[in-house]
C-alpha positions, 0 to 999 in steps of 0.5 A, spaced: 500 500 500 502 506 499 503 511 504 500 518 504 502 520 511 505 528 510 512 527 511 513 535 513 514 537 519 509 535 524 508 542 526 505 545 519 500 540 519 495 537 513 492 542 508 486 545 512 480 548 508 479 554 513 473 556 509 468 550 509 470 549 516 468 557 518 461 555 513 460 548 518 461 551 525 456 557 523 451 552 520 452 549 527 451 554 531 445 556 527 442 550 529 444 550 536 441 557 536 434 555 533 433 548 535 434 551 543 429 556 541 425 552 539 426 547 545 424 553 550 418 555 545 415 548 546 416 548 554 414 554 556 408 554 551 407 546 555 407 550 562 402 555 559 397 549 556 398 544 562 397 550 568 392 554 566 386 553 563 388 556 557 388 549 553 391 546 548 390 551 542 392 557 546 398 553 548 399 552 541 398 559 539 403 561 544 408 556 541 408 559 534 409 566 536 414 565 541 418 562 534 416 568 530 418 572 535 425 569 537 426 568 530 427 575 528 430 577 534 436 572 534 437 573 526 
């Protein structure tokens, strides 16, 4: 088999492509950012539909617009 090991100095490393991994870390942070929206949409709107009398559409109404709301306020 052949050996494809850099045989550089070790401190110069293989070649990185800096640009795709800034692209991959800013779709993770994105990802972070909106998927913990949406898991603190979800559980205050479950807190507003199960303790108060509100009921599940309200509960429901109230998750859309915590969505929307946070959405246009993390961009």
């Amino acid at each position: 088999m052949a050996d494809h090991a850099p045989t550089g100095p070790v401190e110069l490393g293989a070649k990185m492509d800096y640009e795709e991994h800034e692209k991959t870390y800013s779709m993770f942070l994105a990802l972070t950012k909106f998927g913990t929206l949406a898991c603190v949409a979800l559980l205050i709107a479950m807190a507003f539909g199960f303790f108060t009398s509100a009921g599940f559409f309200s509960a429901t109404i109230l998750f859309i617009l915590i969505n929307v709301v946070g959405f246009f306020l993390l961009r």
